[in-house]
ZALUMFI-700634 format. One record per atom (N, C-alpha, C): residue in three letters; y, x, z. Coordinates in steps of 0.001 Angstrom, whole numbers, plus 500000, padded with zeros to 6 digits. Layout:
N
ALAYXZ...
//
This chain:
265
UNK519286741116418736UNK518208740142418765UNK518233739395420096UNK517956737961420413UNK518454737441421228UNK516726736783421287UNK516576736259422876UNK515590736213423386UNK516083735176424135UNK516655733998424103UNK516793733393424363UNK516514731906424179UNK514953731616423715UNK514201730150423327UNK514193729260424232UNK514356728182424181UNK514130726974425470UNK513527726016424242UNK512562725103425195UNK512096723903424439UNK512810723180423526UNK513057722759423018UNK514216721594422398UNK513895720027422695UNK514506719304423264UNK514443718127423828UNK513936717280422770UNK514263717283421447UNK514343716476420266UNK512891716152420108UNK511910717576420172UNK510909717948419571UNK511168718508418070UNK509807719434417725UNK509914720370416409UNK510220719312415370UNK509299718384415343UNK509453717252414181UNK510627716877413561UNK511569716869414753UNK512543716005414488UNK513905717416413980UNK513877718473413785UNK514695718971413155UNK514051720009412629UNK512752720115411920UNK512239721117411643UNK511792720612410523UNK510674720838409567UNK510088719949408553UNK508916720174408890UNK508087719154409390UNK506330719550410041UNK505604719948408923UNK505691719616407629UNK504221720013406870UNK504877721501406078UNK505889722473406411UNK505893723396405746UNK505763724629407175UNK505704726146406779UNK505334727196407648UNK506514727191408572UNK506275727625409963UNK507152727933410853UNK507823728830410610UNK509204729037410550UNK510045730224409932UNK510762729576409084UNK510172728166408123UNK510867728108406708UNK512331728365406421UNK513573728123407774UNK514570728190407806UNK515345729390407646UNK514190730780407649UNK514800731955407670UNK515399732392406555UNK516805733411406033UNK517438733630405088UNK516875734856404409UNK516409735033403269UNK516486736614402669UNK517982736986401837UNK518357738044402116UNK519304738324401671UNK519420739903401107UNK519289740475399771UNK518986741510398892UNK519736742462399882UNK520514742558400428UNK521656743579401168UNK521675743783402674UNK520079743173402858UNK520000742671404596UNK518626743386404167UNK518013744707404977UNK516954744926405603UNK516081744411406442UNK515674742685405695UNK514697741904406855UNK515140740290406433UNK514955739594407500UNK514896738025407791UNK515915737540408192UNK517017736726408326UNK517950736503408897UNK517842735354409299UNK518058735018410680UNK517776734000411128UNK518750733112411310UNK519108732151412142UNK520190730823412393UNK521163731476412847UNK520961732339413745UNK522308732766414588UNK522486734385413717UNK521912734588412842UNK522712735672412108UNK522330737255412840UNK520988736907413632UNK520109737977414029UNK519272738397412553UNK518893739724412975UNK518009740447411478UNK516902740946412575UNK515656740516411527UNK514312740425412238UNK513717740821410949UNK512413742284411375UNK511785742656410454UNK511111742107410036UNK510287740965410372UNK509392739840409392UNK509430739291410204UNK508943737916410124UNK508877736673410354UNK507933736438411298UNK506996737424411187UNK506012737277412780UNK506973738038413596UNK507621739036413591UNK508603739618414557UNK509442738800415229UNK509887737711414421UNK510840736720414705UNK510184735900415618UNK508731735826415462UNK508442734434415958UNK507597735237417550UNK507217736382417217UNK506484736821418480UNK507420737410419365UNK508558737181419183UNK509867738238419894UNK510395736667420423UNK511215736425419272UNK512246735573419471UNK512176733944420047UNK510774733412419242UNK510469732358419890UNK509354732435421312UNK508284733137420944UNK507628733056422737UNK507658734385423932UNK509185735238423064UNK509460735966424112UNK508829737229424195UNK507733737587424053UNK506695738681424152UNK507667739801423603UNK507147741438424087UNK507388742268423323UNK507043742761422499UNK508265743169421546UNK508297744015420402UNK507650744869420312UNK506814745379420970UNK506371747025420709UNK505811747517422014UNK505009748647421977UNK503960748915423218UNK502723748195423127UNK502214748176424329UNK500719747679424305UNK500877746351423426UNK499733746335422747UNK499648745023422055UNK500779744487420979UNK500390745120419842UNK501299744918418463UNK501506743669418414UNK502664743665417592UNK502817741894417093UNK501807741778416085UNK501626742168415194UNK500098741630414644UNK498785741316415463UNK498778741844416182UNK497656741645417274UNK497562740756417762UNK498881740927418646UNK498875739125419480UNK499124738087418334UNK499838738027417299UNK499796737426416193UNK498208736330416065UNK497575737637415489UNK496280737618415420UNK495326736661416151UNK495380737255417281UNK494615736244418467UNK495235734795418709UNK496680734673418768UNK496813733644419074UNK496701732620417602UNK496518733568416127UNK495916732659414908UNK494485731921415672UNK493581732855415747UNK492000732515415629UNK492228731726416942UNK493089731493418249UNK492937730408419023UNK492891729260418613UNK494325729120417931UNK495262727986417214UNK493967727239416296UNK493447728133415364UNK492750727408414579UNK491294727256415345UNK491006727423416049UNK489880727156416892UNK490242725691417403UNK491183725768417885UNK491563724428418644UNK491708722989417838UNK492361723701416456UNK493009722685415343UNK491326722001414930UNK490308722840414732UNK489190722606413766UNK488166721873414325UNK488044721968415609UNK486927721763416503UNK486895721188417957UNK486163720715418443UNK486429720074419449UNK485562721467420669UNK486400722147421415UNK485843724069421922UNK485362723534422876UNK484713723294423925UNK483956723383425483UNK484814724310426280UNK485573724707427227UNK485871725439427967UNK485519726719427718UNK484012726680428686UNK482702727613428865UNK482887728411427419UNK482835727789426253UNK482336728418424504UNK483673729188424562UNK484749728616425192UNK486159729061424570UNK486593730530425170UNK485902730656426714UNK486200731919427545UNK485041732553426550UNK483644732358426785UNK482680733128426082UNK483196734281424603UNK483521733245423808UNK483584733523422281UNK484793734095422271UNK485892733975422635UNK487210734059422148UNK487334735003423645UNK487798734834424620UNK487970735934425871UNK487232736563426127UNK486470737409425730UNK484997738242426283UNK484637737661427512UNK484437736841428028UNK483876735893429160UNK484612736375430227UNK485786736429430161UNK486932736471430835UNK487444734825431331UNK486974734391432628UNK487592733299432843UNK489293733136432980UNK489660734011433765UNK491023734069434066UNK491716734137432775UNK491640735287431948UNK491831735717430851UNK492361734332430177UNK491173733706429571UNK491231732147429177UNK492219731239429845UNK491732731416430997UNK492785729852431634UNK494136730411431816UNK494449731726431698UNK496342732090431868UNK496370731731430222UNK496111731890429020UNK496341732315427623UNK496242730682427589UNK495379729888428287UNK495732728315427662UNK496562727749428314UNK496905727974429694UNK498252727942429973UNK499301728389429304UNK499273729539428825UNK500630730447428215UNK500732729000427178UNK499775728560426365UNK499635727790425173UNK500715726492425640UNK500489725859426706UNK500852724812427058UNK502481725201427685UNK502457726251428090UNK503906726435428600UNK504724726696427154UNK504426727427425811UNK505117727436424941UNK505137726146423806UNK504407725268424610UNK504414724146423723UNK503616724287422687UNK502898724741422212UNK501976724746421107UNK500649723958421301UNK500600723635422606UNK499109723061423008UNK499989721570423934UNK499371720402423358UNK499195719442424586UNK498426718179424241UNK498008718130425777UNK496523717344425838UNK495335717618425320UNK495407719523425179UNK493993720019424368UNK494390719479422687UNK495438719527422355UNK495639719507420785UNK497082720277420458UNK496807720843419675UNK497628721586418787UNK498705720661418346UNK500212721113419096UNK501109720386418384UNK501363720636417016UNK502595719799416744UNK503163720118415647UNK503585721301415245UNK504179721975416232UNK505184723174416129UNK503759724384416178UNK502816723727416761UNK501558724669416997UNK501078724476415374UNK500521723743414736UNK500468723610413482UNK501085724432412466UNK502607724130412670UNK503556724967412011UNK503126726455411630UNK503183727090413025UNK502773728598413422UNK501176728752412671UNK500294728105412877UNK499209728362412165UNK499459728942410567UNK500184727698410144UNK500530727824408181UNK500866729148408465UNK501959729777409261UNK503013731420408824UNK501804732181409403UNK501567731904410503UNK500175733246410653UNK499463733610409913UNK498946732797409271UNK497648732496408031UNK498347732935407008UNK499615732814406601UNK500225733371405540UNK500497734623405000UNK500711735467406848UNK501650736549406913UNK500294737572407184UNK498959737536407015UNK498465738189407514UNK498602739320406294UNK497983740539406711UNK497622741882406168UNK496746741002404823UNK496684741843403571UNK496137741565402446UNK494732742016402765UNK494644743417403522UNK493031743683404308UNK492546743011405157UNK493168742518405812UNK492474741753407312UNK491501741127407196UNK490781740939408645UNK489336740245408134UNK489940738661407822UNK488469738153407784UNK488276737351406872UNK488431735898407662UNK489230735162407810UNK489206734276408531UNK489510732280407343UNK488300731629407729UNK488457730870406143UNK488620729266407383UNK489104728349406637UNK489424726995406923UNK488076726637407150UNK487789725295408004UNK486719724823408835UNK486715723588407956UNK485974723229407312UNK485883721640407072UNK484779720884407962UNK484855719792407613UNK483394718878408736UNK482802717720407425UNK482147717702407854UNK480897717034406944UNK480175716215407719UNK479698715166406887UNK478574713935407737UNK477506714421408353UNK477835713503410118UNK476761714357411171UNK475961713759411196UNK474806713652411789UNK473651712708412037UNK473090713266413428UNK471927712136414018UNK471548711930415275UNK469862711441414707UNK469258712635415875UNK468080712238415714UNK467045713219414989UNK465764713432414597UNK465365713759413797UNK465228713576412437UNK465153714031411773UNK465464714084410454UNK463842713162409287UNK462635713684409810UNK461710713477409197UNK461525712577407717UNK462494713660406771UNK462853713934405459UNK463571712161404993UNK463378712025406120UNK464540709993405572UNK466000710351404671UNK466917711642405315UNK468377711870405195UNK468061713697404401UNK466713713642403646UNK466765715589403219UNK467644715389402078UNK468019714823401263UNK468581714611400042UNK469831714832400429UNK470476714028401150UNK471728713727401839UNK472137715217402671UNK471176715688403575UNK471066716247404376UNK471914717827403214UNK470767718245402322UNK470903719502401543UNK472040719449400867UNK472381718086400562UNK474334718172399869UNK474949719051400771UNK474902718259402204UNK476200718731403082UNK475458720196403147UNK474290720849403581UNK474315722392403680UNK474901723202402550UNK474852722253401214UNK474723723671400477UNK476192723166400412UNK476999722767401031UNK478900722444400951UNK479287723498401976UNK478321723261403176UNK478644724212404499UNK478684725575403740UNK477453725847403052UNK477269727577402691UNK477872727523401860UNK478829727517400726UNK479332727471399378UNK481068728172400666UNK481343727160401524UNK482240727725402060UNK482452729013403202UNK481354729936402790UNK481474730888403007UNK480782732547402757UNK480846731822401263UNK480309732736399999UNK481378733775399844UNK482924733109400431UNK483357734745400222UNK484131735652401257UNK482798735403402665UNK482998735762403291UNK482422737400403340UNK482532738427404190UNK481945739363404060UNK480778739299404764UNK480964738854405921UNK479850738512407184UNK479613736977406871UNK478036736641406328UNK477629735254406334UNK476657734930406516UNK476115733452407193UNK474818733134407178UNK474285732408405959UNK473130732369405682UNK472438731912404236UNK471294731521404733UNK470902730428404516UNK469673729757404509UNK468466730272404003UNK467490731033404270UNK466425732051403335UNK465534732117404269UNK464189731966403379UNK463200731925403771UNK463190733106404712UNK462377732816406330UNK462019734631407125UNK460467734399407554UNK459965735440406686UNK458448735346407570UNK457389733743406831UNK457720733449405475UNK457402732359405180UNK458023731052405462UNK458826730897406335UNK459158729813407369UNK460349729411407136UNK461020728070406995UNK462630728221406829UNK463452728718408010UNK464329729830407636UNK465170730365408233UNK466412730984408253UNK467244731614408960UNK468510731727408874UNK468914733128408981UNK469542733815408330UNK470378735250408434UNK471266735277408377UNK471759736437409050UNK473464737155409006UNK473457738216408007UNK473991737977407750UNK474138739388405862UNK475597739732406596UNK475544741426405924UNK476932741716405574UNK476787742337404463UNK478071742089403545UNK478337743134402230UNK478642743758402015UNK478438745031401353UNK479537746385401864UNK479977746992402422UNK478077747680403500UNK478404747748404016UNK477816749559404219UNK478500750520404660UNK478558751692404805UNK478968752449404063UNK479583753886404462UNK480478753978403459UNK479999755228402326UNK478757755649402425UNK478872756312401313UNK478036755247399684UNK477181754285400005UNK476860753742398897UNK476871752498399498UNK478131751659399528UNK477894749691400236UNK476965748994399580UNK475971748818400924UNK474898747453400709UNK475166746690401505UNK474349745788400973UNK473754744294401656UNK473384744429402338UNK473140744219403786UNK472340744353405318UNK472013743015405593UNK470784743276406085UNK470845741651406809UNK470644741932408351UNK471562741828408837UNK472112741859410149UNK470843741542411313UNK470942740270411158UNK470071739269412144UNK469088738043411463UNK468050737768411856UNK467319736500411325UNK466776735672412151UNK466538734712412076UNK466052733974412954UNK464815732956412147UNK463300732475412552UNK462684731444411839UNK462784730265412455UNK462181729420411722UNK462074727204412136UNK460644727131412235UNK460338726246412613UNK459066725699412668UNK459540724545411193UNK460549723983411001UNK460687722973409939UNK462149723178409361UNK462342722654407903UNK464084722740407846UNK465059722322408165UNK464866720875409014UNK465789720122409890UNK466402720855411042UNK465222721652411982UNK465593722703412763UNK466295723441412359UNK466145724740411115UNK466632725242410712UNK468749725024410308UNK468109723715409686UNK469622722880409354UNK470344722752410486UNK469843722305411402UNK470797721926412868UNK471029723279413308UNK470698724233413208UNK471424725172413957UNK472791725949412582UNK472499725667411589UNK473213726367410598UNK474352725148410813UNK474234723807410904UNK475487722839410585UNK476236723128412248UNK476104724083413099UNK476595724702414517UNK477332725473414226UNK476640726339413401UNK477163727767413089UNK478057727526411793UNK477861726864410716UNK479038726232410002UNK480124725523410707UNK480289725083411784UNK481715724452412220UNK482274725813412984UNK481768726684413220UNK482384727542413460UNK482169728615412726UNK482876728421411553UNK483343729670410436UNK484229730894410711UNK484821730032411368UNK486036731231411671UNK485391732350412593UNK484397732197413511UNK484113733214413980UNK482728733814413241UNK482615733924411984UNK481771734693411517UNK482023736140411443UNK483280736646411008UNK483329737860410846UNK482947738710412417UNK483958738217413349UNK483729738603414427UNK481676738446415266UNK481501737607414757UNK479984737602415071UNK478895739067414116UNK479759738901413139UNK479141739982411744UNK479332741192412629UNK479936741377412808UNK481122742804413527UNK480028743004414487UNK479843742390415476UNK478742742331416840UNK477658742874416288UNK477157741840415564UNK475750742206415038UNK475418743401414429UNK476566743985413581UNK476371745416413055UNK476609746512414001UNK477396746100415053UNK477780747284415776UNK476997747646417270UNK476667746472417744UNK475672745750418685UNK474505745778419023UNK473599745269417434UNK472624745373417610UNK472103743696417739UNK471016743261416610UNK470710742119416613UNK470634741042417699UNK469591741756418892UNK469380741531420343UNK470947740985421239UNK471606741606420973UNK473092741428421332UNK473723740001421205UNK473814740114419774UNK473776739010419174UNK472966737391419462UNK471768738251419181UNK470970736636419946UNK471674735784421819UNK471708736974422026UNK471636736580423696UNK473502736242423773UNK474713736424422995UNK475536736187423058UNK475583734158422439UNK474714734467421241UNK474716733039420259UNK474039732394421491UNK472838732641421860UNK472268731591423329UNK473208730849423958UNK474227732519424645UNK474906731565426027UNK476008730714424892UNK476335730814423880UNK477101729996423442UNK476994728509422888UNK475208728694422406UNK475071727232421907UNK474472726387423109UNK474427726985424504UNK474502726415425822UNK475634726296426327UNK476624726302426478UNK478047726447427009UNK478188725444427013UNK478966724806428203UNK479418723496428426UNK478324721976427955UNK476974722653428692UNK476184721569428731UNK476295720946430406UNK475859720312430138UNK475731719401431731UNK474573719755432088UNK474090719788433465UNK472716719570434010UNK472256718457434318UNK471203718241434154UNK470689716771434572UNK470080716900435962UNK470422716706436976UNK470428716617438278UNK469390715243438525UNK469172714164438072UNK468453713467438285UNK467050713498438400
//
């Protein structure tokens, strides 16, 4: 196995095929135990190939190739889906590890997968095979769509309009295990974290965390927040069950504050 990657001058585009998975070039062969690659190396799967061979890392010891796999999926698609704040990106994703963050978005930019704060091509690529290759158990990690934003208060001018796009937001993540749902708390419109299935001698329904509105526009604006970031539901679910609601709140705070400005004036 050879460990020997350098950039390619050409770029990925230009000898790779951009809209199919990173890897596509690899050989199966019935009489070959594995992947066979260009130069006629044998690689046990295709994340092996790509976490070894293309960004170098090791095979084995601390930190599995599924692992780092893993993390550098939920970066990739963090980056691809959303426009992250710094501050949200160490918070949520590095346990508020600054350093942590700024070497791993460096690492990003030195392997070419990141530039100018966007996900290249070849970064793209790697998303499709990550997302592909994961475990049939693994949690639950679902595509981000975006929907029409609005500015301002709501005072029922855009509720018609408004309840399309929520009930599009929640529909996409009905089959999640860890989700929020729009439901009444305390009379009042409000918001919960459910999980399903959850403990192991008879799996229920929990509802994790709740929060109330004074109105449903409120309510809505914090759920169309927490809908652009889908992908970190499970991991928020996970907190909240293991954590403790309180936990939870004061983590969601510093996050839906992150990378605000102060007004100094």
């Amino acid at each position: 196995m050879k460990h020997n990657w350098r950039p390619d001058p050409r770029g990925y585009a230009s000898h790779r095929h951009p809209d199919l998975p990173w890897g596509h070039w690899m050989r199966v062969d019935p009489d070959v135990d594995g992947l066979i690659d260009e130069e006629g190396g044998v690689w046990p799967s295709l994340r092996h190939y790509f976490w070894v061979h293309r960004l170098g890392m090791p095979g084995s010891g601390i930190g599995s190739v599924d692992r780092g796999c893993d993390v550098l999926l939920s970066v990739l698609h963090a980056e691809m889906n959303r426009t992250v704040g710094y501050e949200e990106w160490v918070l949520d994703l590095f346990g508020e590890s600054w350093e942590g963050g700024r070497h791993y978005k460096s690492w990003l930019y030195g392997q070419g997968l990141l530039d100018n704060s966007h996900v290249t091509i070849e970064g793209e690529a790697a998303v499709r095979m990550l997302a592909a290759t994961r475990p049939v158990d693994a949690p639950d990690i679902a595509p981000i769509d975006f929907a029409a934003s609005w500015n301002g208060l709501d005072r029922g001018i855009t509720r018609e309009r408004r309840e399309q796009v929520m009930e599009m937001r929640e529909a996409m993540g009905r089959a999640l295990r860890y989700r929020f749902v729009r439901e009444p708390v305390a009379g009042k419109p409000g918001l919960k974290l459910i999980g399903f299935e959850m403990g192991n001698n008879i799996p229920l329904t929990r509802v994790l965390w709740t929060i109330a509105f004074p109105d449903d526009y409120a309510r809505d604006r914090l759920f169309a927040w927490l809908a652009d970031r889908l992908d970190r539901w499970q991991f928020w679910g996970e907190m909240a069950a293991v954590e403790g609601s309180r936990a939870f709140s004061e983590h969601l705070l510093r996050l839906r504050f992150a990378d605000e400005p102060i007004d100094l004036a």
